[in-house]
C-alpha positions as CSV (number, residue, x, y, z in Angstrom):
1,X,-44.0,15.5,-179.7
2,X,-42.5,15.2,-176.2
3,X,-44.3,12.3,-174.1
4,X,-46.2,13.6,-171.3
5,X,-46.6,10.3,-169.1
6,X,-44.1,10.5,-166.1
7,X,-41.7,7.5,-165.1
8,X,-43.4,5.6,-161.5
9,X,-41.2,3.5,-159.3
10,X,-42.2,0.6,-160.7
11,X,-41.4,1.4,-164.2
12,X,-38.2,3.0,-163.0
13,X,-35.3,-0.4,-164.0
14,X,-32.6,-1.8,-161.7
15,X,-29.5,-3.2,-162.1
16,X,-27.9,-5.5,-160.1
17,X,-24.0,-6.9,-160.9
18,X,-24.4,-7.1,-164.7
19,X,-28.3,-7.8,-165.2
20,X,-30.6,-4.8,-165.7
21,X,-34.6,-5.2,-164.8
22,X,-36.8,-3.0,-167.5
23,X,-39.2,-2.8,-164.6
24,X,-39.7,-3.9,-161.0
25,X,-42.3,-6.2,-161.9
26,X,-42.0,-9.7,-162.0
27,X,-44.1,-13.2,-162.4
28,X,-43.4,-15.5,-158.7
29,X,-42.5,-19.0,-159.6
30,X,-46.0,-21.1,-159.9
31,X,-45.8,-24.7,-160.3
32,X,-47.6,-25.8,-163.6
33,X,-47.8,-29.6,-162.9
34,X,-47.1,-29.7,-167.1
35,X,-43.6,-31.7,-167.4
36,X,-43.2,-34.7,-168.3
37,X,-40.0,-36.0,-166.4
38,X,-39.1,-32.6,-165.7
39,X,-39.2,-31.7,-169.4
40,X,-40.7,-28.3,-170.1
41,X,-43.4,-28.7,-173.0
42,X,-44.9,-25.9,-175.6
43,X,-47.2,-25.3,-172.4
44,X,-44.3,-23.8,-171.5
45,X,-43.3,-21.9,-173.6
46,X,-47.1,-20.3,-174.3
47,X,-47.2,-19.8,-170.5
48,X,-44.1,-18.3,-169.7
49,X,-43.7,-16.3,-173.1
50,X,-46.6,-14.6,-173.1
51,X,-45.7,-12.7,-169.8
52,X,-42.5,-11.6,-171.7
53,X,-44.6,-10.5,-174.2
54,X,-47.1,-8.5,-171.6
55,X,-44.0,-6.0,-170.6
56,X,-42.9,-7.9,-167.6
57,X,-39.2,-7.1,-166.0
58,X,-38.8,-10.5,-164.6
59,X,-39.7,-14.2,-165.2
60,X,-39.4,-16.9,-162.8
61,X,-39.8,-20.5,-163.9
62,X,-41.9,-22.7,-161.8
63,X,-40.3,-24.7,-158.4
64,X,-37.7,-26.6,-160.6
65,X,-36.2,-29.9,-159.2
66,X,-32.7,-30.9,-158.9
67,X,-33.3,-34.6,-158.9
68,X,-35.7,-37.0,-160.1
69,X,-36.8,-37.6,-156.2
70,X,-36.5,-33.9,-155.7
71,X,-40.2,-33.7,-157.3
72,X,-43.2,-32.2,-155.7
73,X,-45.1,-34.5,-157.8
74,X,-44.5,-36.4,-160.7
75,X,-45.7,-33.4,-163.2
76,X,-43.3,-31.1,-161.4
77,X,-40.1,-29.2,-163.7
78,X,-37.1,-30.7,-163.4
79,X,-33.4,-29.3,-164.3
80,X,-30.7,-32.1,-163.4
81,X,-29.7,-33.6,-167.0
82,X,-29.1,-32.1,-170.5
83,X,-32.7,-32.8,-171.7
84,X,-34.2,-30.2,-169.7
85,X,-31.4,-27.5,-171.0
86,X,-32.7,-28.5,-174.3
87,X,-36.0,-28.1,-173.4
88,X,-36.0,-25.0,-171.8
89,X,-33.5,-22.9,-173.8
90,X,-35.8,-22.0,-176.8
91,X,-38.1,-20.6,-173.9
92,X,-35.8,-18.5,-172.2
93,X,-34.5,-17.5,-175.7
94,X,-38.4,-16.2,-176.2
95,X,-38.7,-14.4,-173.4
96,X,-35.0,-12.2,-173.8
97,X,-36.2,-11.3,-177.2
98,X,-38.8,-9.1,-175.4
99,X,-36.7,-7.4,-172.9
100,X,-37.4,-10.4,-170.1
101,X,-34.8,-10.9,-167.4
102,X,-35.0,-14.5,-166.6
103,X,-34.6,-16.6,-163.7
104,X,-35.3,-20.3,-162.1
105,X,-35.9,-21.3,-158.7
106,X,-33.9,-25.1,-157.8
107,X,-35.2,-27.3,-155.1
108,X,-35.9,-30.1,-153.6
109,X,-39.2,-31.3,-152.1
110,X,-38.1,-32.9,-149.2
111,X,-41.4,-34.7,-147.1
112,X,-43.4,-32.5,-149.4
113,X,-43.0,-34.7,-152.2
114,X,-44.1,-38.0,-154.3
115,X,-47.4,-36.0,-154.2
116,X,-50.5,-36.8,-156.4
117,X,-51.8,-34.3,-158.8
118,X,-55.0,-34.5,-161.3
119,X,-52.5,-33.0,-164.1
120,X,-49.5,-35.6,-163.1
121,X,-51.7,-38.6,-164.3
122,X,-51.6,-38.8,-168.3
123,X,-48.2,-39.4,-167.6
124,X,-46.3,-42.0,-169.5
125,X,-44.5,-44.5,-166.7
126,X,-46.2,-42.9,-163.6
127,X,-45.1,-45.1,-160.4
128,X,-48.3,-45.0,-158.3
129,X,-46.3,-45.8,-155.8
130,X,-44.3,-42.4,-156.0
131,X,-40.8,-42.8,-154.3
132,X,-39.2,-42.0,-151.0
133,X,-38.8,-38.8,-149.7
134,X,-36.6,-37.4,-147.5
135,X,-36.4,-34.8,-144.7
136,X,-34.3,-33.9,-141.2
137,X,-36.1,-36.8,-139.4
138,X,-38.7,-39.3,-139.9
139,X,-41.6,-37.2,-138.9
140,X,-44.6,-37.1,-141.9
141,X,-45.5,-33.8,-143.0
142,X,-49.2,-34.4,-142.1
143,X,-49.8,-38.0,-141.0
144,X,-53.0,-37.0,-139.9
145,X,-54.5,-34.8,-142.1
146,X,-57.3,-35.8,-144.9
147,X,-54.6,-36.1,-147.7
148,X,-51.6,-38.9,-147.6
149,X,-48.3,-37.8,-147.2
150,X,-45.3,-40.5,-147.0
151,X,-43.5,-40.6,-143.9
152,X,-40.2,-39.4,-145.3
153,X,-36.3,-41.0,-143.9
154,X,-34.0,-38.8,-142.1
155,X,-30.7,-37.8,-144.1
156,X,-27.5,-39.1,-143.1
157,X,-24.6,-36.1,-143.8
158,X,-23.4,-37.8,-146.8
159,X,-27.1,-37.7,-148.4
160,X,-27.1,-34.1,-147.4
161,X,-23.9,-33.8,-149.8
162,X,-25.2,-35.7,-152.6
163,X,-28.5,-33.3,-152.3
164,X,-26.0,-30.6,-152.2
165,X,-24.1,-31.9,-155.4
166,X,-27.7,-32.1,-157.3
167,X,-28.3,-28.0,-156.6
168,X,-24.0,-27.6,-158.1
169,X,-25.2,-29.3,-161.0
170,X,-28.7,-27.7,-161.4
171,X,-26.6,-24.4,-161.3
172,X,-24.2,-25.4,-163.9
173,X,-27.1,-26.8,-166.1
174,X,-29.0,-23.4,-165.7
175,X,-26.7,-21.8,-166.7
176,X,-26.1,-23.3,-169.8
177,X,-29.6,-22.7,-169.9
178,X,-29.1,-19.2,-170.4
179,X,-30.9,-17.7,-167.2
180,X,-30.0,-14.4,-165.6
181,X,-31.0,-14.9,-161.9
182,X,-31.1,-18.5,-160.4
183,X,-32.6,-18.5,-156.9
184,X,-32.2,-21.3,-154.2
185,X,-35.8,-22.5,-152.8
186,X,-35.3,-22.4,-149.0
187,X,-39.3,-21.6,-147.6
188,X,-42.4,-23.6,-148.1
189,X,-41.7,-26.5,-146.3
190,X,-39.4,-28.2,-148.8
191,X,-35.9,-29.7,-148.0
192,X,-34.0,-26.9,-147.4
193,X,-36.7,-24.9,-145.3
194,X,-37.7,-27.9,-143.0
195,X,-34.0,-27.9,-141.9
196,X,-33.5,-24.4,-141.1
197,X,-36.8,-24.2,-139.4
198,X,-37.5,-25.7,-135.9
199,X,-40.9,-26.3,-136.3
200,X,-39.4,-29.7,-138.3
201,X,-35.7,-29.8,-137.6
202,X,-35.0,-31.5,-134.4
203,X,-31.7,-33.2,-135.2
204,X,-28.5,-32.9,-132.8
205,X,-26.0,-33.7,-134.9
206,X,-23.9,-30.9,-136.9
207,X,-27.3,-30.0,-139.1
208,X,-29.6,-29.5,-136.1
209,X,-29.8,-27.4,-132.9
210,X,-29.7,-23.5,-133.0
211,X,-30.0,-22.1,-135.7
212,X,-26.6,-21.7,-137.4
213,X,-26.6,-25.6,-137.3
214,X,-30.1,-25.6,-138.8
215,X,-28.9,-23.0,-141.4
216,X,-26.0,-25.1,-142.0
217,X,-27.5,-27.2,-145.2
218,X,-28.8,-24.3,-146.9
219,X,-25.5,-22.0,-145.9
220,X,-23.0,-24.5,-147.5
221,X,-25.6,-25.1,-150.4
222,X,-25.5,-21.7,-151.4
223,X,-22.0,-21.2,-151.0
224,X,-21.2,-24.2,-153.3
225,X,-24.0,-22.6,-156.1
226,X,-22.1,-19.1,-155.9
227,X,-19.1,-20.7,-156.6
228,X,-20.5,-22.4,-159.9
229,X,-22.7,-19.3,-161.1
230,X,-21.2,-16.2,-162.7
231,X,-20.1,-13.3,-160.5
232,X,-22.0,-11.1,-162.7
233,X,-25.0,-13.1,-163.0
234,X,-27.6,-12.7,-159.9
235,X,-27.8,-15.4,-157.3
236,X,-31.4,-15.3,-155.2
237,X,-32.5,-17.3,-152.1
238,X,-36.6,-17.3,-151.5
239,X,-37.6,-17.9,-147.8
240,X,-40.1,-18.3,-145.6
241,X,-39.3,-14.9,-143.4
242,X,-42.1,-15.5,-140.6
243,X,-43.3,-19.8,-140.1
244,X,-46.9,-18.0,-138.7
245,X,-46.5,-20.5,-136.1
246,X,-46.0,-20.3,-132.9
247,X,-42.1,-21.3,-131.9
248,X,-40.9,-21.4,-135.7
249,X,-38.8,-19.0,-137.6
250,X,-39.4,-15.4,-137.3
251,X,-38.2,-12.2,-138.9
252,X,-35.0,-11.5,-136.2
253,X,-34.4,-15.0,-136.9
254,X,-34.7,-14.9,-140.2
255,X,-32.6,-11.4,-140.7
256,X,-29.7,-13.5,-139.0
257,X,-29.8,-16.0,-142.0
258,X,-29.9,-13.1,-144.4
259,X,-26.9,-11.4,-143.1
260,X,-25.2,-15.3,-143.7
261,X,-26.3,-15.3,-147.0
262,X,-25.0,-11.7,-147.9
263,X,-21.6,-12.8,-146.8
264,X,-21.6,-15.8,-149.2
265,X,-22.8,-13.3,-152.3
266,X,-26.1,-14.0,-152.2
267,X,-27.7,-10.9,-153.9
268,X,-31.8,-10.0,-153.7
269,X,-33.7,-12.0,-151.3
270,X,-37.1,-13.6,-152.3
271,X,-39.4,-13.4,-149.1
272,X,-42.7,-15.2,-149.1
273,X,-43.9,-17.4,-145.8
274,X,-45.2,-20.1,-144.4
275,X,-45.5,-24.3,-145.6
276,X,-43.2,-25.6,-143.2
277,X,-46.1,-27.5,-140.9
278,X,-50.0,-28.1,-141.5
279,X,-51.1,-25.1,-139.7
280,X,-48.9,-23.1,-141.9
281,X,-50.1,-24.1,-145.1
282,X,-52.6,-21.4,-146.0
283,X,-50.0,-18.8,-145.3
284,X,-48.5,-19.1,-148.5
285,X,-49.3,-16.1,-150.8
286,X,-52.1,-14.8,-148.7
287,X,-50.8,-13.0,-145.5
288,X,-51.5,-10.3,-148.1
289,X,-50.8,-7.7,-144.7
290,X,-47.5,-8.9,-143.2
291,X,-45.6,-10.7,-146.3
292,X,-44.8,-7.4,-148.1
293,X,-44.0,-5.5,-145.0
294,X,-41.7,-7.9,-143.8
295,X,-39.7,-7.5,-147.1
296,X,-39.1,-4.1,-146.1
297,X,-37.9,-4.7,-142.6
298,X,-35.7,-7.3,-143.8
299,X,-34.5,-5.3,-146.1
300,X,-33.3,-2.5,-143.4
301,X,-31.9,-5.3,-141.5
302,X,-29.6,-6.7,-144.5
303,X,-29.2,-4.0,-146.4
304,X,-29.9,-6.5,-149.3
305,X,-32.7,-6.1,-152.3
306,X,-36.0,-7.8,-152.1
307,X,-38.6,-9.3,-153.8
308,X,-41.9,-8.4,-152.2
309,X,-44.7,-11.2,-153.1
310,X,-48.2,-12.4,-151.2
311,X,-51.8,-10.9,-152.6
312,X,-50.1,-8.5,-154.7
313,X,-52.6,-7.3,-157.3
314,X,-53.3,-3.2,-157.7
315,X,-50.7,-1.3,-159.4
316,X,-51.0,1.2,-156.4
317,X,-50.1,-1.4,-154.0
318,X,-47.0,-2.4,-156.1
319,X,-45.8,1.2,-157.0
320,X,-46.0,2.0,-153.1
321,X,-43.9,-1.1,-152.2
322,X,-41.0,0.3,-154.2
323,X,-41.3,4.1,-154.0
324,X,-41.2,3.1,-150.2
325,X,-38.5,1.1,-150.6
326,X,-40.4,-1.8,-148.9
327,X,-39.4,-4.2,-151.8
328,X,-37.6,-3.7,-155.2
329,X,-38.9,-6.0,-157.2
330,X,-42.5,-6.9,-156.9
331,X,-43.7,-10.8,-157.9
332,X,-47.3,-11.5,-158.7
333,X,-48.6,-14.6,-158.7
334,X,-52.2,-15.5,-159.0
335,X,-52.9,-12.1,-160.6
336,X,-50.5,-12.6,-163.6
337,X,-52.1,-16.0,-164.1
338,X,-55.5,-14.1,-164.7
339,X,-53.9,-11.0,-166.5
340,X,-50.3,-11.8,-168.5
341,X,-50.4,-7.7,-169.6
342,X,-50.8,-6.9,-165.9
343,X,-47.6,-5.0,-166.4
344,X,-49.2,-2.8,-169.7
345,X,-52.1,-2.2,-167.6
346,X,-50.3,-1.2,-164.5
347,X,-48.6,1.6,-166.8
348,X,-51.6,3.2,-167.7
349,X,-53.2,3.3,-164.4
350,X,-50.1,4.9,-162.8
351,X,-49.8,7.3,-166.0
352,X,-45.9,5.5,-167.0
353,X,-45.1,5.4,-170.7
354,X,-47.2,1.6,-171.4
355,X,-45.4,1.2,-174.3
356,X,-43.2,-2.2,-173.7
357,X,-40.4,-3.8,-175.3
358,X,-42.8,-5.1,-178.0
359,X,-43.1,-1.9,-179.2
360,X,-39.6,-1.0,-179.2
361,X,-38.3,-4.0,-181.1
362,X,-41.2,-4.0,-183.7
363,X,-42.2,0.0,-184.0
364,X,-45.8,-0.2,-183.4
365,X,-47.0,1.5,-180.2
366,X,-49.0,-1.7,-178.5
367,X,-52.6,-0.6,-177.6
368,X,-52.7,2.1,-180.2
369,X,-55.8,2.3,-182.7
C-alpha cells in the first residue's frame, strides 16, 4: 500500500560536495569530560552510537583537542596522535552503518583551559597543577570571578604557527579517522575566537587591530586545513555570530568573516554565540530567540549553508527553521541528551515517514507492534 505520511523540511536530505544528510537534524558537539588523554572510551561509543541509531542525519563529536595543552580540561577528547584514530574509528564505523553523516569539531582551549572537572579526576597521572595556557595577551579569562582561571601567556607568531600545525595535523588524523565533515571551533571563547574578537584581542602586531588582523589566525588556519581535507569532504567553521556584549563581535561583523571563509572553501557555517568574556558566558545555547535567527541573516549575507543551534527542542521549531530557510541543518543539544530518538519522534509529530535507517538496513519497521 502506498505510504500516506508526507516528506517535511526536515526530513527532506541535503547534499553538500560529495556527502549527503538523510535529514536536517543533527546532535551539536557536547563535551563529555569521558577521555582519558584524549582517548575516546566505550562511553563513547554508547553515547554517540545510539544517536545514529535514533535516525539522526548528523553527528558531531564533542570539542576535540589538537594538542595535549589544547584541553578544556584534562577529561576533554583529544585527536593529535594515532591513538585517538584508533580509538575513535570503530565509533564513527558504528554510526555510518546507520545512515549517520559524521563530523568533529578541532580546537584549542586557549585561556579557557587546564580547567577542573568532577569527571576529569579518576584520571590516571592527573597534574593538579594543569599546564599553561595560552591566549592573544596575558589577560585571565576571569581573574575575579568565584572559579580559578590561570592567567594565560600571550603567543608570539611562531607559537601561533605551531598552534596552526596542531589543527593541519588534527585534519589529517581525522581524516584517517574516517569523518565526513570536520569543523574548525572559532566561538566560545577558545583560542581561535578570543583572537578574532575584541572583547579579548588587543594586540598590535599583525594578529591584532581591526578585524581582518584579528581574523588573521583563524583565516590562515582554515586555509591550511582546506588544503589537507578532501575537496569532496565538507569543511565547517562554528562561531560565535553575536559576543552579546557590548563592543564585541556582531553579526555585520561577523558576515564579513563569513564571506573570508567562503573564499577559502569553507562550506556550512556552525553559528552559536557568546563565551568569549564572563558576562557572555550564559549566552551559550540559550539565546534561544536571536541564535537561530541570526543563522538565517547570516545566511542571506553569505549565501553559505547553516547550522542553526541554541534551545532547539520542538519538531515545529526545527521544521520552521528549514522550510524558512533560516538554517539547513538543525543541531540539538541538551534535548538529544534527554531524548537520543528525538529524530523518530520528530517524524511522527510532523506526520514524515518515521521509519529510519534501522529499518531500512534490517527490514523491520521500528516502532511497529
Amino acid at each position: 500500500m502506498e505510504s500516506t505520511k508526507h516528506m517535511s523540511h526536515l526530513f527532506t536530505p541535503l547534499k553538500i560536495k560529495d556527502v549527503t544528510f538523510k535529514n536536517r537534524i543533527g546532535m551539536s558537539p557536547m563535551c563529555q569530560y569521558s577521555s582519558d588523554d584524549g582517548v575516546a572510551s566505550n562511553w563513547h561509543l554508547v553515547h554517540l552510537g545510539s544517536r545514529a541509531v535514533g535516525g539522526l542525519g548528523f553527528i558531531m563529536a564533542e570539542c576535540t583537542a589538537v594538542s595535549r595543552t589544547g584541553r578544556i580540561s584534562q577529561g576533554c577528547a583529544g585527536l593529535w596522535e594515532q591513538k585517538h584514530v584508533d580509538a575513535l574509528k570503530p565509533i564513527v564505523d558504528f554510526q555510518k552503518s546507520f545512515g549517520a553523516v559524521t563530523g568533529t569539531q578541532i580546537s584549542h582551549s586557549g585561556r579557557k583551559g587546564s580547567a577542573a572537572t568532577a569527571l576529569s579526576s579518576h584520571l590516571d597521572g592527573d597534574d593538579p597543577q594543569g599546564w599553561e595556557t595560552v591566549a592573544p595577551t596575558d589577560d585571565a579569562f576571569d581573574p575575579d570571578g568565584t572559579r580559578l582561571w590561570k592567567a594565560p601567556r600571550a603567543l608570539s607568531i611562531s607559537e601561533i604557527e605551531t598552534i596552526q600545525a596542531q589543527f593541519v595535523n588534527s585534519a589529517k588524523l581525522a581524516l584517517e579517522v574516517g569523518y565526513d565533515l570536520l569543523e574548525v571551533h572559532c566561538a566560545h571563547g577558545y583560542l581561535l575566537h578570543s583572537f578574532l574578537t575584541p572583547l579579548v584581542n588587543t594586540r598590535d602586531d599583525a594578529y591584532g587591530g581591526d578585524l581582518r588582523g584579528r581574523a588573521r589566525f583563524l583565516l590562515e588556519t582554515v586555509k591550511k586545513v582546506r588544503a589537507v581535507w578532501p575537496e569532496n569532504r565538507v569543511l565547517s567553521v562554528r562561531l560565535s555570530v553575536h559576543d552579546f556584549v557590548e563592543g564585541g563581535l556582531d553579526l555585520e561583523g561577523t558576515a564579513q568573516v563569513g564571506l573570508w571563509l567562503k573564499e577559502l572553501g569553507v562550506d556550512i557555517l556552525d553559528c552559536s554565540g557568546g563565551g568569549a568574556v564572563p558576562d557572555a558566558r550564559g549566552a551559550i545555547g540559550n539565546r534561544t530567540a536571536e541564535q537561530p535567527d541570526m543563522a538565517g541573516e547570516l545566511r542571506k549575507a553569505t549565501g553559505l549553508p547553516m547550522m542553526a543551534v541554541g534551545g532547539i527542542t520542538d519538531p515545529l521549531q526545527a521544521e520552521d527553521l528549514i522550510a524558512n530557510s533560516k538554517a539547513d541543518i538543525v543541531l540539538l543539544g541538551r534535548e538529544m541528551m534527554r531524548n537520543p530518538h528525538w529524530a523518530y519522534d520528530a517524524a511522527k509529530a510532523l506526520g514524515a515517514d518515521p521509519r529510519h535507517v534501522l529499518a531500512e538496513q534490517y527490514g523491520f519497521f521500528v516502532g511497529a507492534s
